[in-house]
N, C-alpha and C positions, 0 to 999 in steps of 0.2 A: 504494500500500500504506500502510496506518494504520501507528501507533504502538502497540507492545501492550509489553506486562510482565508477567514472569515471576516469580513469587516460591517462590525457589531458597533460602530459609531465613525465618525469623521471621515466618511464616504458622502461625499455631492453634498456636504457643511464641516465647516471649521470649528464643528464642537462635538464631545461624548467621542472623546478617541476611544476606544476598544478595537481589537487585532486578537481573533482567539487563534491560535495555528495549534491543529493535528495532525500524528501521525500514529499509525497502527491506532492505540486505545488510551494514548497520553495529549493532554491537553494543556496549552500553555498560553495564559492573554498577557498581550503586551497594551499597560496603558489600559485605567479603570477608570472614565470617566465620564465627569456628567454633562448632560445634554441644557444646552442653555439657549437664550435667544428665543427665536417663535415660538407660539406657546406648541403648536404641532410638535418641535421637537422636545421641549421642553418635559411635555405628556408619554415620549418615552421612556424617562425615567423609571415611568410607574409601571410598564409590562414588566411581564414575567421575562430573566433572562432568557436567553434559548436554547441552552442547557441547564441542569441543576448544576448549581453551584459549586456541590460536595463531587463534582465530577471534572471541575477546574483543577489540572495537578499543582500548577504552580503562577504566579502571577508576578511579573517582571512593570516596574514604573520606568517611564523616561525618565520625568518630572513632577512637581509635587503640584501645577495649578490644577484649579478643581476640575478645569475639562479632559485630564488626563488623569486624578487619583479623586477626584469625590463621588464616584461611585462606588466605592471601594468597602466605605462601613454594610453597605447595603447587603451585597456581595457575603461578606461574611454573617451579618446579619441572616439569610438565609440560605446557609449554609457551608460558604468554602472555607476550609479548613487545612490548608497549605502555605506555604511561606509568600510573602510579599519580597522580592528581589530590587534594591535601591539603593543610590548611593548615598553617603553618608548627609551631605545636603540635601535630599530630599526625603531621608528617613527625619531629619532635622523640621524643615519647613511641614509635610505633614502633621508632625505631631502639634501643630499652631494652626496652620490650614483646617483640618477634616473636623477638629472639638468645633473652629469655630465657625464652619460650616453647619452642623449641626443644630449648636446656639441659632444661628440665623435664622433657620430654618422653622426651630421652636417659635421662635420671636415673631414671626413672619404669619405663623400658622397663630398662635395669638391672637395677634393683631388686627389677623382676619376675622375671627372670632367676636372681638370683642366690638367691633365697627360691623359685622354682618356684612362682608360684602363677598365672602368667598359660596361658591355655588355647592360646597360639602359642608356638611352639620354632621358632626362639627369638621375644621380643617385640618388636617393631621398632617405634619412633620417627615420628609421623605425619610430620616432616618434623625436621631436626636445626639446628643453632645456625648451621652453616655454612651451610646452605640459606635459614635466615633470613637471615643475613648476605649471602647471593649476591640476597637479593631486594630491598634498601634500596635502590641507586644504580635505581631503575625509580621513586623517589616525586619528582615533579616539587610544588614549594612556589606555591600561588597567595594570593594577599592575598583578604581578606571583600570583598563588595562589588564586585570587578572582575571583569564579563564576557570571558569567556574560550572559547574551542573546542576541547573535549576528542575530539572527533571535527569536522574540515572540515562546516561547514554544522547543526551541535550548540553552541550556548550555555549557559553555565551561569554559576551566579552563586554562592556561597555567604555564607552571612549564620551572625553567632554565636548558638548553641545552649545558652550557659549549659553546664551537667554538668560536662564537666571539661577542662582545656584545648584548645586548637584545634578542641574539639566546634563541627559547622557543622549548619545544615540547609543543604538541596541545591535552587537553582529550577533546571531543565532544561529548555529551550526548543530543541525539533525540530520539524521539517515544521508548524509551527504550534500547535502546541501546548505547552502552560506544565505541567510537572508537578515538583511541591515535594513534597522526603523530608524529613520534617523532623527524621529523625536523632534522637537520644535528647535530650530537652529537659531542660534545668536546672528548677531553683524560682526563681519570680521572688525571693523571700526564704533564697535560698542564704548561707550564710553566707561562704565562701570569693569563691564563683563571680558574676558577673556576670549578669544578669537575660537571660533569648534576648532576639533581637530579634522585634518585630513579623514575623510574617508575608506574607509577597507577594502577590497574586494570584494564581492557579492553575486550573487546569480540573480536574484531579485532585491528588488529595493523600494521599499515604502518612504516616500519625498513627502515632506509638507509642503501647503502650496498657499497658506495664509496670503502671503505677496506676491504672488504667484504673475499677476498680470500689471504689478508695481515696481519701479525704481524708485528708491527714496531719495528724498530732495540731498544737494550737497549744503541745503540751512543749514546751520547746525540749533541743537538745541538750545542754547543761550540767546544766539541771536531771533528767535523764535519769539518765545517764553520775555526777553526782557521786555520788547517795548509792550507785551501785555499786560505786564505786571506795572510798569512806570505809567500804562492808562486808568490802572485800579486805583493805584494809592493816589495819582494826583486829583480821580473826583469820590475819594473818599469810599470806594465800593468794598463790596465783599465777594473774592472767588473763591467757588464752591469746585471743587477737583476731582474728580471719581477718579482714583489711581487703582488699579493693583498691588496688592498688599506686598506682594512679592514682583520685585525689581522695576516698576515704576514709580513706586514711591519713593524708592532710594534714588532713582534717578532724577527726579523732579529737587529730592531736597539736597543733594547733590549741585547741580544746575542752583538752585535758590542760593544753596552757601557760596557759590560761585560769584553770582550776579553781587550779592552783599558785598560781598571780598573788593570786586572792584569799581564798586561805587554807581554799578547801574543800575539799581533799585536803591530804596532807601533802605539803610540797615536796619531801622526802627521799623519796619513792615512785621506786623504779628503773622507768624505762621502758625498751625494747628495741624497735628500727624492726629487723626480722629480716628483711629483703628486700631485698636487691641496687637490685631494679628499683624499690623504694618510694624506696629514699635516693636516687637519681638522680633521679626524679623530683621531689622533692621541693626540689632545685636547682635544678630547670628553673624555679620559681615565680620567683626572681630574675630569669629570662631572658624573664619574658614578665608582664609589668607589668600592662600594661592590660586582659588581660580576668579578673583578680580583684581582690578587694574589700581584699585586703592593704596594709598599711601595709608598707615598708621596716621597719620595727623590728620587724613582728606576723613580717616571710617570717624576718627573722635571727632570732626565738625557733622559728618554725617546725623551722628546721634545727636547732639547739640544744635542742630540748627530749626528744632523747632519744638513747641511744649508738644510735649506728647500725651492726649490724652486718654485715661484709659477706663474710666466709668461711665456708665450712661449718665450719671450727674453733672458727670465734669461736660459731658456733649449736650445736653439741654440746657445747659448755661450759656454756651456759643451762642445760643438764639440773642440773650440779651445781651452782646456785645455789638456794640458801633462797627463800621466798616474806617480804616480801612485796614483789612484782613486778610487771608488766606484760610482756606481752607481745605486739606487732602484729607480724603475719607474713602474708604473701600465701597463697591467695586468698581471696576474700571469702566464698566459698559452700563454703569446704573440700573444693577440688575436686584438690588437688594440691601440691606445692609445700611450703616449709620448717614452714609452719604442720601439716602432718598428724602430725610430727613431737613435734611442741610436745605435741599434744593428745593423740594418745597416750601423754604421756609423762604430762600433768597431767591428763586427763580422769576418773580413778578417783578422785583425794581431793578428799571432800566440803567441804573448805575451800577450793579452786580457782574457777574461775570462767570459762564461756567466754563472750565477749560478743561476740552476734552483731551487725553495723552496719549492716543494711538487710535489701533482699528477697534472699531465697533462693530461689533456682528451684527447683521439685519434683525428685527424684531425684537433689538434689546431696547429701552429708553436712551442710551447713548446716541446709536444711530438715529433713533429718532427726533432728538437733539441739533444732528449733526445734515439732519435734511433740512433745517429752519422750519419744525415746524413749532406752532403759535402756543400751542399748550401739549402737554404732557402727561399719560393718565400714573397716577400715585400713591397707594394704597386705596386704588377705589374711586378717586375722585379726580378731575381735569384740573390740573395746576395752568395755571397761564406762566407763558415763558415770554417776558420784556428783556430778562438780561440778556447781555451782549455774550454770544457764542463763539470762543475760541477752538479750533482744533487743531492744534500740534501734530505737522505731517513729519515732524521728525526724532519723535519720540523712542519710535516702535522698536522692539528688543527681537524682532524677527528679523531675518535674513530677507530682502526682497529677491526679486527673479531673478538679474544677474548673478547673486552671491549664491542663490541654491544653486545653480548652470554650472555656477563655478564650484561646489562642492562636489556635485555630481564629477564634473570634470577632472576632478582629486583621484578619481579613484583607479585604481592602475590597468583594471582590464572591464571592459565593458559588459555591465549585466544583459542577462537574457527577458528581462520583463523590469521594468519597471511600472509599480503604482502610486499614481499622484492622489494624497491623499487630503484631509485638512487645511480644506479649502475652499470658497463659495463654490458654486458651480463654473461661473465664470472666472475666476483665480485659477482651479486646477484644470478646467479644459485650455487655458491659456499658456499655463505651463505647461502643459502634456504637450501640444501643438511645439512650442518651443524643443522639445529634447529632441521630437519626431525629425523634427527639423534641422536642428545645430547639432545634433549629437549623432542622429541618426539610430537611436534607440528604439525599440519599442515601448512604447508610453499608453497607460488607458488609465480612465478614473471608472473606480468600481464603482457601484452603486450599493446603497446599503442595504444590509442582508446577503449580498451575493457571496459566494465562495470562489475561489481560483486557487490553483496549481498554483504551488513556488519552485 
């Protein structure tokens, strides 16, 4: 019996990666994550997987954001019972990510509860804080570089990905065959992050395709971001910032301590890191040295350059604070979480400011943000949007289409299949077209649910 794969999420959407691959009677998903964005996709959270769970032998992370590990409590929750495979960085950032996924979750299902606007009585929690908690002690820590067996007679190897900490691509080596995830890729010219490494060999090869049909600006972030920020403070506003908790927050307050330093914001500008899971993270930078570009003096402004707040008390006080302000809060795509809050609360005055930090997926509030539209729906009810809409085209901790072209290009003998994976439909048929093309490869983007030979 061959090796096939299934692709159980980030097939024809940029979100809910899952990759189960079998052979003979062994099972292995690379990448446990949740589906976000449209509520269509969103709604597949809640099927049944497509196997029992207790029949997953082992499960391999890239990385730790939710659209590749927060489905993962769930997973275990109904029944898989096997080791979680990741590197030290993302065994790290998960145990911050998935609790407080969870918390959200709770919070959210609440919230709907207690305002009556969700369409279940009552609303319930895809998985809860405890459930994340019950799923951490199953992540076993492997080093880059060192082959290992995630399943008896299965090899694998992980090499670093650049994007944001413990980010890996995946080489998997069964019944003879070599097949490379290559996980979400950094910019070789990341500011924070580390350059991925070269590429392996491979007979097939699963490509993200996030940027697939983008080149990113040569702006740079600073000169983006400043004269935004020098429009705030000079009429007095308050921006409201949906970052990711993980590596665009650090990159924004990075950038800010930057802009301060040399005198192109006012130093006196109040910043606010509004996210639990961003300030912890943003710690972890000291604990894991070598794969960013930080200086020891750059990680301690890092953490110092803005109050960090970490109760819901200390976040419902920001309401009664004057502009002018700053405010980062999770998530990136305004899909939940303390920031909906924020923005609701500042989104009507036209002296305000939301700046958005990268791509927005279709059907999140970011995107729809980021189309100019007039109001906003927000726990239920149509916020009006008057503030001035910033979006930052050069934020993004992904690789755009030249930089995957050129990772693919790394690799020393040319695969027999490539799948373009995690990425709108028009990103990854954009990139597929491109390899067919410049490479001369063979390229397809599956569709989800399909299976294919590796």
């Amino acid at each position: 019996m061959g090796v096939n794969i299934t692709f159980l999420g980030a097939a024809d959407t940029v979100t809910g990666s899952k990759y189960l691959v079998r052979h003979a009677d062994q099972s292995l998903l690379v990448d446990c994550g949740l589906f976000q964005g449209y509520k269509q996709l969103r709604l597949r959270n809640w099927n049944p997987f497509p196997i029992a769970p207790h029949q997953v032998n082992a499960v391999v992370l890239t990385h730790a954001h939710l659209d590749h590990s927060g489905y993962l409590p769930l997973l275990v929750k109904e029944g898989f019972a096997g080791h979680v495979y990741a590197s030290s960085g993302t065994r790290d950032l998960c145990r911050i990510l998935l609790p407080d996924s969870g918390h959200i979750q709770e919070e959210d299902a609440a919230f709907a509860n207690r305002h009556g606007f969700s369409k279940h009585s009552p609303a319930l929690p895809l998985y809860t804080r405890q459930e994340a908690l019950d799923c951490l002690p199953r992540i076993k820590v492997v080093a880059p570089g060192i082959t290992f067996q995630p399943i008896p007679g299965w090899r694998m190897t992980l090499s670093s990905a650049g994007h944001i900490l413990g980010a890996s691509s995946v080489l998997l080596e069964v019944a003879g065959r070599r097949i490379l995830f290559s996980g979400d890729l950094g910019r070789p010219d990341d500011v924070i992050m580390n350059p991925p490494e070269l590429a392996p060999a491979a007979d097939t090869v699963l490509i993200e395709s996030t940027y697939g049909d983008r080149t990113h600006p040569t702006e740079s972030l600073l000169s983006e971001l400043g004269p935004a920020l020098q429009r705030l403070a000079a009429r007095g506003g308050v921006a409201v910032v949906p970052v990711f908790a993980v590596g665009r927050a650090q990159a924004l307050l990075h950038a800010i301590a930057q802009l301060k330093e040399q005198g192109k914001i006012p130093h006196a500008l109040p910043v606010f890191l509004d996210s639990p899971m961003a300030v912890h993270t943003t710690h972890l930078f000291e604990h894991h040295p070598g794969e960013h570009r930080l200086t020891a003096k750059e990680v301690h402004a890092l953490t110092h350059s803005a109050t960090m707040v970490n109760s819901t008390d200390e976040s419902r006080a920001l309401a009664s604070r004057h502009g002018p302000m700053v405010i980062l809060s999770a998530s990136g795509m305004a899909t939940g979480g303390r920031v909906l809050h924020h923005m609701a609360h500042h989104a009507g005055n036209r002296r305000n400011m939301i700046i958005l930090t990268g791509y927005q997926a279709p059907g999140t509030r970011g995107a729809t943000l980021a189309s100019g539209a007039k109001s906003v729906r927000i726990h239920g009810r149509d916020v009006d949007v008057n503030a001035e809409i910033v979006q930052l085209q050069s934020a993004s901790a992904h690789a755009d289409a030249g930089q995957l072209l050129k990772w693919l290009r790394s690799m020393k003998t040319a695969p027999n299949q490539v799948y373009v994976v995690h990425g709108d439909p028009l990103a990854a048929d954009t990139l597929r077209g491109r390899i067919q093309r410049e490479l001369g490869w063979r390229a397809m983007v599956p569709e989800h649910g399909s299976t294919w030979p590796c």
